[in-house]
VEXGU-263045 format. One line per field, with one value per residue (C-alpha): residue number from 1; residue in one letter; y, x, z. Coordinates in Angstrom, 1 decimal. Layout:
i: (NUM / ...)
aa: (a / ...)
v: (Y / ...)
u: (X / ...)
w: (Z / ...)
//
This chain:
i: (1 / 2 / 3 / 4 / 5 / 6 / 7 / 8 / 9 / 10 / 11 / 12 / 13 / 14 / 15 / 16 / 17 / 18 / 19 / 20 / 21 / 22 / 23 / 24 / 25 / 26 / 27 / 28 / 29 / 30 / 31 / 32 / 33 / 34 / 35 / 36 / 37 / 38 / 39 / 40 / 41 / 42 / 43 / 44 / 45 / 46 / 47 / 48 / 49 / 50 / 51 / 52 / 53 / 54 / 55 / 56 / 57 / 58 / 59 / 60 / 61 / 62 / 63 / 64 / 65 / 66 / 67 / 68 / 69 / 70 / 71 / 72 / 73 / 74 / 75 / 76 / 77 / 78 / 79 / 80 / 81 / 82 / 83 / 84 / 85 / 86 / 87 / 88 / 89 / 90 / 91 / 92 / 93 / 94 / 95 / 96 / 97 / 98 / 99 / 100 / 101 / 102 / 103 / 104 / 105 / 106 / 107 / 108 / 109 / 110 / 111 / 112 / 113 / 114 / 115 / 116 / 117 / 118 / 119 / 120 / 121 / 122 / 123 / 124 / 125 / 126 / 127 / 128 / 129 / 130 / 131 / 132 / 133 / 134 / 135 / 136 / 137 / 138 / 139 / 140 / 141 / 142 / 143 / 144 / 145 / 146 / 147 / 148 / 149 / 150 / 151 / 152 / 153 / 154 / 155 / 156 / 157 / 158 / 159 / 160 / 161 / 162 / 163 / 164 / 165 / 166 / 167 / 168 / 169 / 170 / 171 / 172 / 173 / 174 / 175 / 176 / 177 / 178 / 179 / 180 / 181 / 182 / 183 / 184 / 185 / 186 / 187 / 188 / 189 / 190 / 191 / 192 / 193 / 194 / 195 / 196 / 197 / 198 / 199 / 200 / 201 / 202 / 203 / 204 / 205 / 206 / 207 / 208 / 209 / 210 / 211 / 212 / 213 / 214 / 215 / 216 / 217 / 218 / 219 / 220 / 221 / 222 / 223 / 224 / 225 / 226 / 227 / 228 / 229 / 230 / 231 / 232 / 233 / 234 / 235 / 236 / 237 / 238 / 239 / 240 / 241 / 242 / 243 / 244 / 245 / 246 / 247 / 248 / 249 / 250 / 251 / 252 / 253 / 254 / 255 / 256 / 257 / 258 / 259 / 260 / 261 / 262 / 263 / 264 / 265 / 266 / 267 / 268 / 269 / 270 / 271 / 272 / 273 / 274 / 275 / 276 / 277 / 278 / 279 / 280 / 281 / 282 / 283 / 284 / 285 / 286 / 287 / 288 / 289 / 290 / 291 / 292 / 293 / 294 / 295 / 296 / 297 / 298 / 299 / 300 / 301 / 302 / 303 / 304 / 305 / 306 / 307 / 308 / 309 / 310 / 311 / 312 / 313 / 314 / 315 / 316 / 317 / 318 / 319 / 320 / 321 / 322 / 323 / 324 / 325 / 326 / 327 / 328 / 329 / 330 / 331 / 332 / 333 / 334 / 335 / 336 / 337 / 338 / 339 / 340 / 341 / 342 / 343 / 344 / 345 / 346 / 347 / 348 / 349 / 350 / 351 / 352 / 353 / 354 / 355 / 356 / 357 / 358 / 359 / 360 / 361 / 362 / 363 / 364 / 365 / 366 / 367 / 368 / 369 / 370 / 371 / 372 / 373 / 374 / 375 / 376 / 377 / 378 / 379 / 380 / 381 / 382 / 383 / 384 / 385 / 386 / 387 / 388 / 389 / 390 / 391 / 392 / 393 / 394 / 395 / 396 / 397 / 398 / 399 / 400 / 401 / 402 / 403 / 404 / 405 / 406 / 407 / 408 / 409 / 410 / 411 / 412 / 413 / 414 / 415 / 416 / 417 / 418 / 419 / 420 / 421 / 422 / 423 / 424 / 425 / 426 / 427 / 428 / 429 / 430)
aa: (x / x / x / x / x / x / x / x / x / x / x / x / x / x / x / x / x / x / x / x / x / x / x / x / x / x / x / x / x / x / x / x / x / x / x / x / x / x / x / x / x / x / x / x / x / x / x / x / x / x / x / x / x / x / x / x / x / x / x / x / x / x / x / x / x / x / x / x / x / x / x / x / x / x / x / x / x / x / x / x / x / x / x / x / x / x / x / x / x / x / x / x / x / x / x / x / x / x / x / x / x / x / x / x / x / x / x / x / x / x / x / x / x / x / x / x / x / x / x / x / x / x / x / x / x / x / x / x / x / x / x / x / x / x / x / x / x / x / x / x / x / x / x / x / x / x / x / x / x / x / x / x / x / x / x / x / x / x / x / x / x / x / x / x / x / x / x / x / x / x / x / x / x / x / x / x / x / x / x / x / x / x / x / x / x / x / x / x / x / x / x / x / x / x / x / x / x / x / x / x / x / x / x / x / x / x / x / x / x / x / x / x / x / x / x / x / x / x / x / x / x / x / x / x / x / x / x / x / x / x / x / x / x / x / x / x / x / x / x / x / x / x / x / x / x / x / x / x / x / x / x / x / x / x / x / x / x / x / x / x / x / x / x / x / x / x / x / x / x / x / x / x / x / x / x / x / x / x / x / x / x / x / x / x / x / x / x / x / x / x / x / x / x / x / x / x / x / x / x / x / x / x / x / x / x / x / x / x / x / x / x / x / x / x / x / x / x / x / x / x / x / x / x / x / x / x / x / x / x / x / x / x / x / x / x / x / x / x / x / x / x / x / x / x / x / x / x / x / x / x / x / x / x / x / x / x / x / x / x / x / x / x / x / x / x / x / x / x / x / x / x / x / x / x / x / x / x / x / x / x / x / x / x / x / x / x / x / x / x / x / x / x / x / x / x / x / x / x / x / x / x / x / x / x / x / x / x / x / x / x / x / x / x / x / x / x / x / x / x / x / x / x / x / x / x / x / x / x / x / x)
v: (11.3 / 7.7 / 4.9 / 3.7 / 7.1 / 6.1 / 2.5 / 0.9 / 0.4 / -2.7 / -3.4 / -6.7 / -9.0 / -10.0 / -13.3 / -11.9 / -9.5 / -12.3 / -15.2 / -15.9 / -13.6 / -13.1 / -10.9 / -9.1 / -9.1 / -6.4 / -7.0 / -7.2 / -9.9 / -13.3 / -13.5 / -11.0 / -13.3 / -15.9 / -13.8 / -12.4 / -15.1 / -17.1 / -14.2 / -14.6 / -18.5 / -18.2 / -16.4 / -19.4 / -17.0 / -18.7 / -17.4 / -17.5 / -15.1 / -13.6 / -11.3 / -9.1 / -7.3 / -3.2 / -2.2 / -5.2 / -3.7 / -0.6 / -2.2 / -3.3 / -6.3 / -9.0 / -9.8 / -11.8 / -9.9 / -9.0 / -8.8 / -6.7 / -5.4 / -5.9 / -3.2 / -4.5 / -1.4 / -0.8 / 2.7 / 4.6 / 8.0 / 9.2 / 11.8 / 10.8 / 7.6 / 8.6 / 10.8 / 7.6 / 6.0 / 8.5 / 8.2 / 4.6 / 4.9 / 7.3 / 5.5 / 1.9 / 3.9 / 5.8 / 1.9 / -0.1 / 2.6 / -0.8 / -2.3 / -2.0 / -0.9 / -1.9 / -0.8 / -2.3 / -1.1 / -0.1 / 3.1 / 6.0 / 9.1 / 10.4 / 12.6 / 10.8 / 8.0 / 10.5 / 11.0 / 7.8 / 7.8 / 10.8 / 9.4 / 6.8 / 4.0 / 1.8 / 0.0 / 1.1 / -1.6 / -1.6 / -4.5 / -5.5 / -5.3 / -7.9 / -10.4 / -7.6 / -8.3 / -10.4 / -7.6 / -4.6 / -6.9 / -7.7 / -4.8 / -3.1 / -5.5 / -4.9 / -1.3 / -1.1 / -3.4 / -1.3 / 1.9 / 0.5 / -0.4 / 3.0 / 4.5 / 1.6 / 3.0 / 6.6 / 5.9 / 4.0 / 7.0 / 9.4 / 7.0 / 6.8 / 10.7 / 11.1 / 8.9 / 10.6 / 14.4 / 12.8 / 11.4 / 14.7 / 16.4 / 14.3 / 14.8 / 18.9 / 18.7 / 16.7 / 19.4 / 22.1 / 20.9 / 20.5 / 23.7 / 27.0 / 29.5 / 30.6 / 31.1 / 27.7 / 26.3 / 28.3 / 27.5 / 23.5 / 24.1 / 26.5 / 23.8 / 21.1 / 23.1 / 23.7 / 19.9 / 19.4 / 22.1 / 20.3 / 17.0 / 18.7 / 20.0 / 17.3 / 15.2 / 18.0 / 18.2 / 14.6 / 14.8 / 17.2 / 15.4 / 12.5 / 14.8 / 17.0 / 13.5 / 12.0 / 15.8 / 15.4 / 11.9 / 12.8 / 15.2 / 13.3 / 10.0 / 10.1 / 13.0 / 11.0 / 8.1 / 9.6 / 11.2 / 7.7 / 5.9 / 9.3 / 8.7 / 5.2 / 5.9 / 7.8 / 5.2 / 2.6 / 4.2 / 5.6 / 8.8 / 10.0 / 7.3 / 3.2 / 1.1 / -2.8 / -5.3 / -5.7 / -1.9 / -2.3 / -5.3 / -3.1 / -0.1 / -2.4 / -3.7 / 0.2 / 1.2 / -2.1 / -1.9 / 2.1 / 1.6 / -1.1 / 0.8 / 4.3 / 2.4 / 0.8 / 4.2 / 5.8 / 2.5 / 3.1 / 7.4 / 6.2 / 4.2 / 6.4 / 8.8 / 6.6 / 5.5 / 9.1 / 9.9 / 12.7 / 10.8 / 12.4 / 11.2 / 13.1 / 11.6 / 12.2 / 10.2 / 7.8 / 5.3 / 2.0 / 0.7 / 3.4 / 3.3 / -0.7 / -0.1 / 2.7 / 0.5 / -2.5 / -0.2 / 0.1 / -2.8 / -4.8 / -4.9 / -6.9 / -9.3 / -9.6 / -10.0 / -12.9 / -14.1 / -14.4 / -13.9 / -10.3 / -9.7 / -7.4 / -8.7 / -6.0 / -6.4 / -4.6 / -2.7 / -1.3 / 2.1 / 4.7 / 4.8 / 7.6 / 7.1 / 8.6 / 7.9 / 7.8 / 6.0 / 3.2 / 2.9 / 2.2 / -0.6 / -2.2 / -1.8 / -2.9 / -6.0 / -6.3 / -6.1 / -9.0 / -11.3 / -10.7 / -11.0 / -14.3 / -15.7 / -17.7 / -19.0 / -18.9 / -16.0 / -13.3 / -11.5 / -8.4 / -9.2 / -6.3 / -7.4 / -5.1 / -6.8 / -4.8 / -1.8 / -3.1 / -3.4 / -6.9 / -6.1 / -10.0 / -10.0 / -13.5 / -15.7 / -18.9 / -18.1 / -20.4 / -19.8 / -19.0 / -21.7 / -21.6 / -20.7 / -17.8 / -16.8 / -15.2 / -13.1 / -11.5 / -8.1 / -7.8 / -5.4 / -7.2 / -10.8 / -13.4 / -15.8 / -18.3 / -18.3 / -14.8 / -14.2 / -11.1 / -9.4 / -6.5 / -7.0 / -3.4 / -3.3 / -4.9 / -3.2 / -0.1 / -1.7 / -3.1 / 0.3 / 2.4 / -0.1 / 0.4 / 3.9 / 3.8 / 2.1 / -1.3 / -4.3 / -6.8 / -10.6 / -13.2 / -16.9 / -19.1 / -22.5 / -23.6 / -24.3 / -23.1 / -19.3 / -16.5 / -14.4 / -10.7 / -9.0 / -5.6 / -4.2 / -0.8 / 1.3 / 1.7 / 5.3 / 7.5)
u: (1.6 / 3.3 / 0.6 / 3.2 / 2.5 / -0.7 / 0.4 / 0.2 / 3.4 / 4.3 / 5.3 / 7.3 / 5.6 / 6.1 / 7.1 / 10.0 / 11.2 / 11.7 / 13.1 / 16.9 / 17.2 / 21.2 / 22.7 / 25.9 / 25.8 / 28.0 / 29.1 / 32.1 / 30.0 / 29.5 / 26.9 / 24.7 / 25.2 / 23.5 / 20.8 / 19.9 / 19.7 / 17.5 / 15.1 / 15.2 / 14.2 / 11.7 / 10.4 / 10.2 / 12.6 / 14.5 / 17.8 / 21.4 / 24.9 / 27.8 / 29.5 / 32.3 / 33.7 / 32.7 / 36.2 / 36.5 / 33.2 / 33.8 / 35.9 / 34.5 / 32.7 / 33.5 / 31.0 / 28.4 / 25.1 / 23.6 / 19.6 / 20.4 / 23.3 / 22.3 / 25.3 / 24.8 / 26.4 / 26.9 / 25.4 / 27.9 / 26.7 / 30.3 / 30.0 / 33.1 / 31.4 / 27.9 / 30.0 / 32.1 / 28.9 / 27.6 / 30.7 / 30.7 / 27.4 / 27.6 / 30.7 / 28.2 / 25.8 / 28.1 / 30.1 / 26.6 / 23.7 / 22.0 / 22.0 / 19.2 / 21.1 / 19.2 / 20.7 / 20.5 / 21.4 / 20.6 / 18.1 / 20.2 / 17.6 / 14.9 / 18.0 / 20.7 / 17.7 / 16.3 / 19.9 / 20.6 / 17.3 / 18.3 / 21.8 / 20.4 / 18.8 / 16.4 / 15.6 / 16.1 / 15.3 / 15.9 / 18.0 / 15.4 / 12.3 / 15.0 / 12.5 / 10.3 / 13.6 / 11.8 / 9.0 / 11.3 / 13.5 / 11.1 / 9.1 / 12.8 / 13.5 / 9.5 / 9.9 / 13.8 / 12.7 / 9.4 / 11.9 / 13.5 / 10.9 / 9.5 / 13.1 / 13.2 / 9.8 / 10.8 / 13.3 / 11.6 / 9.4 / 12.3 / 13.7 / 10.8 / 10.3 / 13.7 / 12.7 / 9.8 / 11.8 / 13.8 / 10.9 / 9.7 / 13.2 / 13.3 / 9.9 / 10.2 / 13.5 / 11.7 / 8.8 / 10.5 / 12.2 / 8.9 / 7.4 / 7.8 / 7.3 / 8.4 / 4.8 / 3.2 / 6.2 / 5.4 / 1.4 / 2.1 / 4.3 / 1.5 / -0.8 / 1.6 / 2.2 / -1.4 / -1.7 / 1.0 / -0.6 / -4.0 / -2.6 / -0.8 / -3.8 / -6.2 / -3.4 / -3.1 / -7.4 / -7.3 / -4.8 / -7.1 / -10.0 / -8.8 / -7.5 / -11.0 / -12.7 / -11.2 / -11.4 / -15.5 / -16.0 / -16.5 / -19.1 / -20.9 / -20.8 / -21.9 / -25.0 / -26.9 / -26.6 / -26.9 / -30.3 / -31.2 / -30.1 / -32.0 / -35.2 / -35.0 / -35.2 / -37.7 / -39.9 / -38.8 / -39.2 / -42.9 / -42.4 / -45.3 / -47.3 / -47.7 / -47.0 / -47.9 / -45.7 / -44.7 / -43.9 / -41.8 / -40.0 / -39.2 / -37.6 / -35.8 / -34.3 / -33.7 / -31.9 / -29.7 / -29.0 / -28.1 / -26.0 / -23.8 / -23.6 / -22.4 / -19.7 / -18.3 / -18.2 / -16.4 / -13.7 / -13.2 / -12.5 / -10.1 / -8.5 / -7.7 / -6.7 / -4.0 / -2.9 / -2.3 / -0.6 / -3.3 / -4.4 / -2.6 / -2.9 / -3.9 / -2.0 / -2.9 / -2.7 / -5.3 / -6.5 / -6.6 / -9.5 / -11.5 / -11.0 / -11.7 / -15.1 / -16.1 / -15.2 / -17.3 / -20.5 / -21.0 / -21.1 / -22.4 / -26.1 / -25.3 / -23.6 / -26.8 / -28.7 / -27.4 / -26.5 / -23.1 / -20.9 / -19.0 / -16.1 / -12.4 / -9.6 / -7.3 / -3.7 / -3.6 / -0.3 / -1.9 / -3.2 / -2.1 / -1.2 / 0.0 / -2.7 / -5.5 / -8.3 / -11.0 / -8.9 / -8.0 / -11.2 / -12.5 / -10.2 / -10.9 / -15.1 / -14.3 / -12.2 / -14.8 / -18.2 / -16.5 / -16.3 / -19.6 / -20.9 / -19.3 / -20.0 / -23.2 / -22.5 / -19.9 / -18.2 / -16.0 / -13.2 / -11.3 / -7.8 / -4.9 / -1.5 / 1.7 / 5.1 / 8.4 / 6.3 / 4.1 / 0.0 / -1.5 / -5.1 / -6.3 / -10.4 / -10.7 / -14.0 / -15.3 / -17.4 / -16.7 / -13.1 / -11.2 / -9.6 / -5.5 / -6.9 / -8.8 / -6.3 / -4.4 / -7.1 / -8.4 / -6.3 / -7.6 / -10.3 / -13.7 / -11.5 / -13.5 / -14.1 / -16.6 / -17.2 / -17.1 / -19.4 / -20.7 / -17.9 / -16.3 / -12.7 / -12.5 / -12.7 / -9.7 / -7.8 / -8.3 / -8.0 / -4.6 / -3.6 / -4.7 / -2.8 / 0.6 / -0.2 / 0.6 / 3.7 / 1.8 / -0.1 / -2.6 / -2.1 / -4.8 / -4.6 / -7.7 / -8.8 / -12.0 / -14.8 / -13.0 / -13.1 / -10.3 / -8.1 / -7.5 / -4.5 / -4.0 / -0.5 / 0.1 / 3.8 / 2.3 / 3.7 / 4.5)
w: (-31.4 / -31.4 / -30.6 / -27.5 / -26.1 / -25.0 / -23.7 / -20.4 / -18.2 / -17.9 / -14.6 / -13.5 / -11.1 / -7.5 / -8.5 / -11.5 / -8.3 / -6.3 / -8.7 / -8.3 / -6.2 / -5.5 / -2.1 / -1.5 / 2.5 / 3.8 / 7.1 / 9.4 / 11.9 / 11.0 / 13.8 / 11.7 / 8.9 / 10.5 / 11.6 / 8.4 / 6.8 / 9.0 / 8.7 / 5.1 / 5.6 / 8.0 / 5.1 / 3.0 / 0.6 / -2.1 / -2.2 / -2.4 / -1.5 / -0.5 / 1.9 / 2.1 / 4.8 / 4.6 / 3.8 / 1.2 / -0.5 / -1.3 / -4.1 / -7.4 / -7.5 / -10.6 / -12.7 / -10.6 / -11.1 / -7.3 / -6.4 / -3.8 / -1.2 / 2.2 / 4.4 / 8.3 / 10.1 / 13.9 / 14.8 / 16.8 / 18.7 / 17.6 / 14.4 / 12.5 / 12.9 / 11.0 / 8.8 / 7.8 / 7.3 / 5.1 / 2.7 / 2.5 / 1.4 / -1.2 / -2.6 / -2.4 / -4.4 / -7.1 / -7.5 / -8.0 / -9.4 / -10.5 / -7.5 / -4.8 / -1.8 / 1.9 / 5.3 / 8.2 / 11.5 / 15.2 / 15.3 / 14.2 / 15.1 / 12.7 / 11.0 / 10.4 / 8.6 / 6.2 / 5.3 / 4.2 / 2.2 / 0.4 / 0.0 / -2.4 / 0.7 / -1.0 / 2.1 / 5.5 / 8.4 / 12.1 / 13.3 / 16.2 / 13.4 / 11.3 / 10.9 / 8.5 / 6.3 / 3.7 / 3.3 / 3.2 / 0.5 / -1.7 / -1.8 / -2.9 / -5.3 / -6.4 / -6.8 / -7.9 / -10.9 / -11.2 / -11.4 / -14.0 / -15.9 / -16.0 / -17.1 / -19.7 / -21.2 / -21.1 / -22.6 / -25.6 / -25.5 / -26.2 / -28.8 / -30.5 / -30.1 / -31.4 / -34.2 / -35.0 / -35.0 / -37.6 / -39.4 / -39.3 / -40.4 / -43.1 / -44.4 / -44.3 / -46.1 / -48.8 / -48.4 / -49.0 / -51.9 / -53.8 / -52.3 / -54.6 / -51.7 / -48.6 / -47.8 / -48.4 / -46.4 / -43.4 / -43.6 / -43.5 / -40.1 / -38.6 / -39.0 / -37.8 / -34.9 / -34.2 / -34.7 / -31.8 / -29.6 / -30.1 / -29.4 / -25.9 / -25.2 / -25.5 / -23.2 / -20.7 / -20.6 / -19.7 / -17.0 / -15.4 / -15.7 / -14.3 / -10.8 / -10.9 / -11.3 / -8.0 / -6.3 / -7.2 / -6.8 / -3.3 / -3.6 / -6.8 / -5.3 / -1.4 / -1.7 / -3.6 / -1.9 / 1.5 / 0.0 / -0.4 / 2.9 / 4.6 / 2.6 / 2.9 / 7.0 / 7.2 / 5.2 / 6.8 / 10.8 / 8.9 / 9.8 / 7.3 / 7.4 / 8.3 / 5.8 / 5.4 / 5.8 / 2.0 / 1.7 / 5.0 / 3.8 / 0.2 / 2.7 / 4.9 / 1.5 / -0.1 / 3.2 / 3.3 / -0.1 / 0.2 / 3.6 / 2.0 / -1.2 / 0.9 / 2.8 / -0.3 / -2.0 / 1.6 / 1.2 / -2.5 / -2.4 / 1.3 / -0.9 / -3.7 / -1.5 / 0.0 / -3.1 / -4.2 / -0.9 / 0.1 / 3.4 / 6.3 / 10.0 / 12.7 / 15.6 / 19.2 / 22.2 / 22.9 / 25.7 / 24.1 / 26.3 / 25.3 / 21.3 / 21.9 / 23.7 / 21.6 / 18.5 / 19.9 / 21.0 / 17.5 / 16.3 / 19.9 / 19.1 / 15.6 / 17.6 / 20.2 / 17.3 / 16.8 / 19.9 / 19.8 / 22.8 / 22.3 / 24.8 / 25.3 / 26.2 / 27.4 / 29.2 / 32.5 / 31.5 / 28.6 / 28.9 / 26.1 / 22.6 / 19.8 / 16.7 / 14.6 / 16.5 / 13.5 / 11.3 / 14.4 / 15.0 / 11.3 / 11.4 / 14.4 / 12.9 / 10.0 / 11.8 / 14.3 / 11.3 / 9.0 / 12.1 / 13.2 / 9.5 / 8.8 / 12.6 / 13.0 / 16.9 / 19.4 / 20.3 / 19.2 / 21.5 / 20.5 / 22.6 / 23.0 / 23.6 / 24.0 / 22.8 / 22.0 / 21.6 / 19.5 / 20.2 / 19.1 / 17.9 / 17.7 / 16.6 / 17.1 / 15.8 / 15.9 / 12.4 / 9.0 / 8.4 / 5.3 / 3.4 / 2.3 / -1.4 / -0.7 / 2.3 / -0.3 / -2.1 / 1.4 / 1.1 / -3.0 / -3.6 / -4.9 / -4.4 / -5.9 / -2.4 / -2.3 / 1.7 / 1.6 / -1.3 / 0.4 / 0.9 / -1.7 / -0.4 / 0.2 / 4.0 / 4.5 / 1.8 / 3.0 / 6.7 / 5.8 / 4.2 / 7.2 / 9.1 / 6.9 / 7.1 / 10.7 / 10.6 / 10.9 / 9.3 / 9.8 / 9.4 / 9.7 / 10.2 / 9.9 / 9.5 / 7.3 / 9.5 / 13.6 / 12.7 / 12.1 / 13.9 / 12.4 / 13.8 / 13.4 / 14.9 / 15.2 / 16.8 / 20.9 / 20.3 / 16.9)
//
């Protein structure tokens, strides 16, 4: 087997996705104009472009390389007009294969969107949710690049495959002109092809064992350590026995230690399972006041401990929402735990707003506050932050994921030393 066969992809960074990056704005408004691209500044993106009317673009463009084509396009409830759509995009995407294509439009029902996808959409974006423009742009230009990085190496793989056959060809035609039998010729290509098969094998073992490792990490991670934290209980509530203060002290320590240890092992197999799209939702409609309080009971008398002043904020016209209610609520504990943890006095409030059918979960803290640097690093698993030395990071990954998973986020803004506000924001209804 080649040595690059074993190699790491290379994938391109945020920061090549997003350097000179060049647009192609279809569009027949010059109001729309004007409104992209202001989203595209308020995102501090660097950027320059062009636009063409949609009849004018469906004809070859010269030689200026494009980032991106952004097609604005008026949805119509008329059929000739989606079926007009639907050509223009296929032509877009048989003129410029190399060229990221992102629509943007008015909602055009579940159908007629997972049509454009599998038309060849690399971006799909609502005009009212235009100001989520720069995100949806560069996480197309992140994974177009990404795309064709992985065909690049593929096809380095196959050269060097191709290379390798011929390599081979040549060194069983000079073989056979040395060998004297049939037979001897037929023994060296068994064992090459028992080479090949053992090589396969050995590739297709590890495969495996990677997928059977995550599939028992589960199993061979938690029980022990749940053996642990339940042992560690019972010393510590002295269920067979009193203890003195030292030996107390030791279980306190074992059963902190285990606790902290369980949860980061929970967030690290959530995680993985995200990441290899096995987490599914289980959506069902929810009261919102009641996942908030059940959310806070949990985590209320670590905030007593301390003294801190623990309080929901809940609009009046919120009452429902569409979500999974075990994974809404890890968030909002996991939101809810880091702003306890990192709060000494004051107060923390978990507030609910409702805006263009969006809920605003705002945990907001009057702790120590994250500085610009490590503002950056929060969403990182085990981020190296000073004022947050305690924390692994993988909380709010996985919070952040979950969120996403939803159809959501969660932003935070915070200033060293007057606390932090967590926002997690979530579609009112699925």
């Amino acid at each position: 087997m080649s040595e690059s066969s074993g190699s790491t992809l290379q994938l391109p960074s945020k920061t090549t996705a997003l350097s000179n990056v060049n647009l192609l704005i279809v569009t027949d408004s010059t109001n729309n104009i004007q409104l992209i691209t202001n989203s595209l500044h308020a995102a501090d993106m660097k950027f320059t472009y062009d636009f063409r009317s949609i009849d004018l673009s469906l004809e070859r463009l010269s030689q200026k390389q494009y980032s991106a084509i952004l097609y604005d396009y008026f949805s119509d409830t008329n059929s000739k007009d989606i079926h007009s759509l639907r050509e223009k995009i296929q032509w877009l995407c048989h003129l410029y294969p190399c060229i990221p294509l992102i629509l943007i439009t008015d909602p055009l029902g579940d159908k007629q969107a997972v049509d454009m996808i599998q038309l060849g959409v690399d971006g799909y974006i609502l005009r009212r949710n235009i100001s989520q423009l720069p995100d949806i742009l560069e996480k197309t230009l992140f994974n177009f690049l990404s795309k064709q990085a992985i065909v690049t190496q593929q096809e380095d793989l196959i050269r060097q495959q191709h290379q390798k056959i011929e390599q081979l060809e040549r060194e069983k035609q000079s073989w056979l002109k040395q060998t004297k039998t049939k037979q001897e010729y037929i023994s060296h290509q068994n064992k090459r092809i028992e080479q090949l098969e053992q090589e396969k094998q050995s590739w297709l073992s590890n495969e495996k064992a990677k997928q059977e490792h995550i599939s028992h990490l589960n199993h061979e991670l938690r029980s022990p350590i749940s053996s642990i934290v339940g042992f560690a209980r019972m010393l510590k509530e002295q269920y067979y026995g009193s203890l003195n203060e030292k030996q107390l002290q030791y279980a306190a320590g074992i059963l902190s230690s285990a606790e902290h240890l369980l949860a980061l092992v929970k967030n690290y197999l959530d995680i993985v399972k995200i990441d290899a799209q096995k987490q599914k939702l289980e959506l069902e409609k929810l009261s919102v006041g009641e996942i908030c309080q059940a959310a806070m009971f949990i985590v209320k008398e670590k905030a007593q401990q301390k003294g801190l002043n623990f309080s929901l904020d809940l609009d009046k016209n919120i009452d429902f929402c569409t979500a999974d209610s075990l994974r809404l609520k890890q968030v909002l504990i996991n939101l809810l735990s880091n702003a306890i943890k990192f709060t000494d006095r004051g107060s923390i409030t978990l507030q609910v707003r409702l805006k263009d059918q969006f809920l605003y979960f705002a945990v907001i803290d009057t702790g120590t506050g994250i500085s610009a640097k490590n503002m950056t690093k929060l969403f990182k698993p085990f981020p190296q932050i000073t004022s947050h030395h305690e924390s692994t990071g993988l909380g709010l990954t996985l919070s952040r994921k979950l969120a996403q998973l939803h159809g959501g986020d969660i932003i935070v803004t915070s200033e060293l030393g007057k606390g932090s506000c967590f926002t997690l924001s979530i579609p009112q209804y699925q």
